[in-house]
N, C-alpha and C positions, 0 to 999 in steps of 0.2 A: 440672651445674646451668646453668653460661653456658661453652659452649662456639664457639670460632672455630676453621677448618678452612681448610687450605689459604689465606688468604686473599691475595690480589693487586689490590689499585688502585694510585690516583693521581690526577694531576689532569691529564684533556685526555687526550694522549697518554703521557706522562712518568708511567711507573711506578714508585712508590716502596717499596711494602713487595712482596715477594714472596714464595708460599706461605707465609706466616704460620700456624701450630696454635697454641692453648694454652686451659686450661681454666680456671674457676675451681668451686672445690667448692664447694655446702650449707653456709655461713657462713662462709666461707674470706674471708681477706684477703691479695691475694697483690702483688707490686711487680711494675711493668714500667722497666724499666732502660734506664739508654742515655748516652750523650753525648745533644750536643743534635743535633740532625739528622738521628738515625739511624732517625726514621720512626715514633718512637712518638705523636706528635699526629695524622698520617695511618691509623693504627692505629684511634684511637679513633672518627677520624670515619668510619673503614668501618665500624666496629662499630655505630653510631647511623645507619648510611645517608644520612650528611649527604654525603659521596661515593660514586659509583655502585662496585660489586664487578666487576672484571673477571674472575676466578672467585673460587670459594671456597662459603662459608656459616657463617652463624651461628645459633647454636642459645642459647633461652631457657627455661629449665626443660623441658627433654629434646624444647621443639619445635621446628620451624621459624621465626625471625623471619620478620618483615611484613617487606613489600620497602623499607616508607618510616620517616623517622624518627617519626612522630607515631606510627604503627601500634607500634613498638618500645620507643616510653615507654608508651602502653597496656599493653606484653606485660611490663612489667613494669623493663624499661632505664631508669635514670637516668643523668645526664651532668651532671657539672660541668665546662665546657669552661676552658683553656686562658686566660688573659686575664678569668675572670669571668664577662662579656657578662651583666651585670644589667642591666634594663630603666631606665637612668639617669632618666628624665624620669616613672617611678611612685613610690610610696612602698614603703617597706621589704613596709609589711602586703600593698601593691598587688602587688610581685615574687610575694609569694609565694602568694597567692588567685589570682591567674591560672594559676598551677603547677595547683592540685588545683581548680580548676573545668574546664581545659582537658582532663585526665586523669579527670574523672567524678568528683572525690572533694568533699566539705562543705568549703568555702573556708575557713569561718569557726570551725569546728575546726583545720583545717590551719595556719592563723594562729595560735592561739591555742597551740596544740603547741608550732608553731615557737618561739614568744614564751619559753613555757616550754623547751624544749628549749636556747636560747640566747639567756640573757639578756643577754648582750650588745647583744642586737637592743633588747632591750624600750623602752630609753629613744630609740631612732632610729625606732620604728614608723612615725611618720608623716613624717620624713624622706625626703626623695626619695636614690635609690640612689644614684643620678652623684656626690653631695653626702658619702660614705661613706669613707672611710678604705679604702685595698687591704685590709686585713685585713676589716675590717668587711664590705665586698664579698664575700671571700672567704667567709667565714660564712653571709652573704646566700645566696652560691649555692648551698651545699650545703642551705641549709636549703627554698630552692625544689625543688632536684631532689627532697628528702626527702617536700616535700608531696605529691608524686604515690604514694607510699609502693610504692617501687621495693624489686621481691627480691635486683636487681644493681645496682651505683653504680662507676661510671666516675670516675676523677678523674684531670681531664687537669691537671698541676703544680700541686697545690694550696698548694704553699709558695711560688711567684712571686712575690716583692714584698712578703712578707708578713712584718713583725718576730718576731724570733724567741721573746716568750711568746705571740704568738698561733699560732704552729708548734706549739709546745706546747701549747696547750688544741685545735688541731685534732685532733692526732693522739691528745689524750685523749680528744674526742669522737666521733672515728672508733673507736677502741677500744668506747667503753660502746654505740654506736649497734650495732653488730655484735654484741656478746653480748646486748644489752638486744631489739635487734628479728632480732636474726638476717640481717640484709643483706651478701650475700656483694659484697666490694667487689674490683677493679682498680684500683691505683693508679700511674698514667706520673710517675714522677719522676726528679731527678736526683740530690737529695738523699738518699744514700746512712743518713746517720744517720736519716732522719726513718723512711725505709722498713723501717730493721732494726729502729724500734719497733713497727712494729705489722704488718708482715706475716710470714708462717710461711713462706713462702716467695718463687722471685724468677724472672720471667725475662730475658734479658740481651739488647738487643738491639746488633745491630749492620749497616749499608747495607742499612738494609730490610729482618734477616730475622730471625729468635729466634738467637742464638749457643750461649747454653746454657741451660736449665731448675736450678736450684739452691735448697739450702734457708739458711733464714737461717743458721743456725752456722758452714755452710760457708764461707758470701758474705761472714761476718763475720772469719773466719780466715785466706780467701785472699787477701794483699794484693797480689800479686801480680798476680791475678786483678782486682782495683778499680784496680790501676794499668793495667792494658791496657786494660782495656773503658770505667772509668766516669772515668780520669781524676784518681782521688782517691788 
């Protein structure tokens, strides 16, 4: 369904991830693991072509991605980056009607989804974004990447900053969005408990490269394994 191949950038000269493979299936929700440094934010951003490919490719429902990242949220790629990056100086409703007007889709549905989808939002609507709580931000974003009504959803550290019941209601609503719309999600984190709630399985990174592919039970039993790679 979203598959990356071989993949190799970086930024400038300085290459960071190297041959990179890994797949995500047809409603699948899977973790991308790491300490912090070991290249899973440069990961994502090859994957959105927010950084140029020194080889590789990536594949969006068994095609070719577009070379640039507008072309790859059209194809269907969604991104919640790293840090948020909400449009601080719009309002809540404004984040997110730019999402699905910019993407081809009915704004003013896509707002009203959202609204419904996370009522959290509902009493900040006309709120400007800057003005939002990390958490609340954090909501914000998914629920913009959501409006463009993406088949794959990238989530680069969505528990950064973010108090732990609203970790909780993320990952409950990462769960229902996935069986309820069927959006096969990648999730970069480092947060080992948050990932072994809601993905089936994990892959492990380490100096830029996948270390191992594994499934939750396993990642969950070997500690061994969490103490070498993720530190925990």
């Amino acid at each position: 369904m979203f598959k990356v191949s071989n993949a190799t950038g970086g930024y400038g000269k300085t290459i960071i991830i190297h041959d990179v493979s890994l797949n995500v299936r047809e409603g699948e929700i899977v973790a991308l693991l790491g300490r912090n440094g070991v290249g899973k934010s440069t990961l994502m951003k090859y994957m959105t072509a927010i950084i140029p490919a020194k080889k590789g490719k990536v594949e969006i429902a068994g095609c070719p991605a577009p070379n640039t990242t507008f072309g790859r949220a059209r194809a269907g790629l969604g991104y919640v980056p790293q840090g948020r990056f909400v449009f601080p100086r719009m309002s809540v409703t404004e984040n997110i009607a730019v999402a699905a007007a910019t993407n081809g889709k009915n704004a003013t549905m896509a707002v009203e989804e959202a609204l419904e989808e996370f009522p959290l939002l509902r009493p900040k609507a006309t709120a400007l974004a800057g003005g939002l709580s990390g958490g609340q931000q954090q909501v914000l974003a998914l629920a913009r990447a959501l409006a463009a009504d993406p088949c794959i959803l990238l989530l680069d550290e969505p528990t950064e900053g973010v108090q732990p019941s609203i970790i909780d209601e993320i990952a409950g609503t990462l769960l229902r969005i996935n069986k309820e719309r069927g959006i096969s999600m990648l999730v970069a984190e480092q947060d080992l408990d948050f990932c072994l709630s809601i993905a089936e399985r994990a892959y492990v990174m380490e100096r830029g490269t996948i270390r191992l592919e594994t499934d939750r039970e396993n990642l969950r039993k070997d500690k061994a394994l969490q103490q070498e790679l993720l530190g925990v």
